[in-house]
N, C-alpha and C positions, 0 to 999 in steps of 0.2 A: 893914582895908579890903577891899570881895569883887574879883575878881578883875577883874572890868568897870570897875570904879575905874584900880585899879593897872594896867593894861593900856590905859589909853586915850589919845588921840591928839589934839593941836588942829592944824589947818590954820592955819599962819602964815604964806603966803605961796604963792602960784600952786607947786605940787608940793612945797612941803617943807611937815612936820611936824613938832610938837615933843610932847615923850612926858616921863614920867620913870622909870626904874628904880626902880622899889621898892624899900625894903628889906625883908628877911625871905624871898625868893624865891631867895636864892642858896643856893651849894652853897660852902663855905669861903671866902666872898665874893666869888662872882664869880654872878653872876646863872646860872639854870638855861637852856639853851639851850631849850626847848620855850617858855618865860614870850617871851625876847626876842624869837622869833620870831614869836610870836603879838603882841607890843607891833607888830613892821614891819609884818605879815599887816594889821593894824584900820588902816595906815595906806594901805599899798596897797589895801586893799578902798575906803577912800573915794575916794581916788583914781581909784579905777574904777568909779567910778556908786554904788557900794554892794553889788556884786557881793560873794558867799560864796567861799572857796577852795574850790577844787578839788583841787588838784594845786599843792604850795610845793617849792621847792629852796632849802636854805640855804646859804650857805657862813660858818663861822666866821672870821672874822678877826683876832679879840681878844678877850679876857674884857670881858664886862660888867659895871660896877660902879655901884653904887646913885649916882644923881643925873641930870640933866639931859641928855636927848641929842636929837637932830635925822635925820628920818626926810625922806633926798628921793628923790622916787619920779616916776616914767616910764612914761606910759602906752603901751606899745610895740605894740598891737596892740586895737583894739577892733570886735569882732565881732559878729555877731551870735548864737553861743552863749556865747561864750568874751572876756576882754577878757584880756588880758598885761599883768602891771605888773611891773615890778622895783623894788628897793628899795634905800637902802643906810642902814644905820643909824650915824651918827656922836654920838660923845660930843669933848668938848672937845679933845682932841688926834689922835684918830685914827680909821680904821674901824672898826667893831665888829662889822655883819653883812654882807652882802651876799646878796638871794636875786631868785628870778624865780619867780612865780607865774602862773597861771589858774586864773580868777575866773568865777564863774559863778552863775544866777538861783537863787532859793530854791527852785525845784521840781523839782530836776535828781536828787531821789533817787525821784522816782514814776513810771520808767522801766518798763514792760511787762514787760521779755524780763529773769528774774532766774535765775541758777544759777551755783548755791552749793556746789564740793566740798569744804567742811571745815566745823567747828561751833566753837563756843564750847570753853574750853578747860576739861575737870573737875574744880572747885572746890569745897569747903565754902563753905557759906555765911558769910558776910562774917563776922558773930559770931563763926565759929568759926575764923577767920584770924586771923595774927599781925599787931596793930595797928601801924604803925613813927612812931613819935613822934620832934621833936626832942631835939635836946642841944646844948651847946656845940661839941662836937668832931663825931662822928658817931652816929645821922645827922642830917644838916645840917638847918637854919633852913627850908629848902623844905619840909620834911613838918610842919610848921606850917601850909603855907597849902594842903594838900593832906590826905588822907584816904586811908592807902595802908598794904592791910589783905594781906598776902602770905601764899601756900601756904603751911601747914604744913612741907610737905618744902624746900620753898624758903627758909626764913628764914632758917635757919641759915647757911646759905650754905657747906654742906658735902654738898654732893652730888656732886659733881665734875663736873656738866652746868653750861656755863654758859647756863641760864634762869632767869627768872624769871614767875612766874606769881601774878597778885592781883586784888584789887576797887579801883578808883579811882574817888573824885569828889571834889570841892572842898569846901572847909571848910564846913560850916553850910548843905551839902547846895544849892550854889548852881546852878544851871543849869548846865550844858555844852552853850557853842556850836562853831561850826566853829573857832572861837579856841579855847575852852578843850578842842577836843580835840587844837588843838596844843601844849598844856600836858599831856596824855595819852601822847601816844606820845614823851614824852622825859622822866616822871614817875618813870620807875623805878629801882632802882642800875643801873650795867654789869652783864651778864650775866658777864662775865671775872669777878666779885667771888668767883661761885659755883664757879670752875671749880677752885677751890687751888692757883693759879696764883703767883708773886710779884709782881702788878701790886696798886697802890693807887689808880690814878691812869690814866685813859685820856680825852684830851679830844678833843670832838667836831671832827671836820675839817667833814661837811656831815652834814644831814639832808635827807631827803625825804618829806613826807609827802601822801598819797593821800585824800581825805575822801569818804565815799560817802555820806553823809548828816546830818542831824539828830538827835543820839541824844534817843530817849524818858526820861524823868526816872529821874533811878534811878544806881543804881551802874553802874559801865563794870567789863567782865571783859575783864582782859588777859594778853597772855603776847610775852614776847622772848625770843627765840632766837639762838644764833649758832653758824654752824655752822665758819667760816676764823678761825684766830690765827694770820695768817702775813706775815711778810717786813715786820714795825712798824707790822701795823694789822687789826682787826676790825670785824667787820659784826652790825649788829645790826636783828635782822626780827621787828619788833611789828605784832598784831592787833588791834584795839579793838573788841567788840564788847558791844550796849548791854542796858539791861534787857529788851528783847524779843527778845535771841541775835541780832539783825541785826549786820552787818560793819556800823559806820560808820568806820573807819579803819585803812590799815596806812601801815607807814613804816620804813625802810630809814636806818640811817646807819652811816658809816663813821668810825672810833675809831681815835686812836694809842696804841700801846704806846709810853711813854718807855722808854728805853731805863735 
């Protein structure tokens, strides 16, 4: 199913939604946090006129697991550039996400005043990147529904930087909207994976992602970074930027080291 499918949302009732989790978008069965957040994002956007994200804060509360869950949402501020909605996504026994978003008109990336001090990040071309397919084990059922073609020096995951740097888009080359770029900035491994570290495992506490626009069709060039592995937890600062070198996306989240 393309991503607009599995990601979408009915209104059943004055501010609550019902959604399903897909399957095939998790990571060792638990849904990708970028997929879930973008399932709450389509439910708050309608909630707020049909307003695009802007600016999302996620907070994790639980693993998401493939089936049925219920999105109710709160319109907390509705403006005249900007409307506020928060969300909270529940499956059968508990919370699963909680975020706060602003929402905003489709034309808010054709803004005058632009300046830009950084570029796209230096990449082979997508062919000549390491394609990452699934498997049973690793990597996970999510690079099935995604197209995520990694640096050369980066794939091994023996550099001892924890980044990664690659070409993203959606299966069968399907659109990337303000949704699917927040399937983007949470599409990649942990950058700790690269660092030869002993972590296997680092689950997302929050995400935050910034959307500056509409990307043009095409592949998305990315790269994440993290610069603190300190005191049982990591940050991790992705750029998304589109077939025309424009920024349409960065985003920030914070990782726990299990211990």
């Amino acid at each position: 199913m393309p991503f607009a499918d599995d990601s979408s949302v009915t209104l059943v009732s004055p501010d609550r939604f019902s959604a399903t989790i897909a399957p095939g978008w998790d990571i060792v069965g638990n849904a990708n946090g970028g997929y879930l957040l973008a399932v709450a994002a389509r439910a708050a956007s309608e909630a707020g006129g049909g307003r695009i994200p802007a600016s999302i804060t996620a907070h994790f509360l639980a693993p998401g697991r493939p089936g049925p869950v219920s999105i109710d949402t709160c319109v907390e501020k509705n403006g005249r550039r900007f409307t506020t909605v928060s969300a909270t996504m529940v499956d059968e026994s508990r919370p699963v996400l909680a975020m706060l978003g602003s929402f905003a008109d489709r034309d808010t990336d054709s803004h005058p005043v632009t300046r830009i001090a950084a570029a796209p990040p230096e990449m082979p071309p997508p062919e000549d990147c390491i394609l990452v397919e699934p498997t049973e084990t690793y990597p996970p059922p999510f690079m099935g529904r995604v197209e995520l073609r990694l640096h050369p020096d980066d794939a091994g995951m023996t550099s001892g930087i924890p980044r990664f740097r690659g070409w993203f888009r959606l299966r069968n080359d399907e659109a990337i909207d303000s949704f699917g770029l927040l399937v983007a900035v949470d599409g990649f491994p942990p950058t700790i994976f690269a660092a030869q570290l002993p972590v296997g495992w680092t689950p997302t506490l929050e995400l935050t992602a910034h959307l500056r626009g509409i990307p043009e069709p095409g592949w998305l060039r990315c790269e994440f970074t993290t610069r603190f592995i300190s005191g049982g937890y990591l940050e991790e600062d992705g750029e998304i930027w589109d077939s025309s070198d424009r920024l349409v996306a960065q985003s920030r989240q914070l990782a726990l080291l299990p211990e």
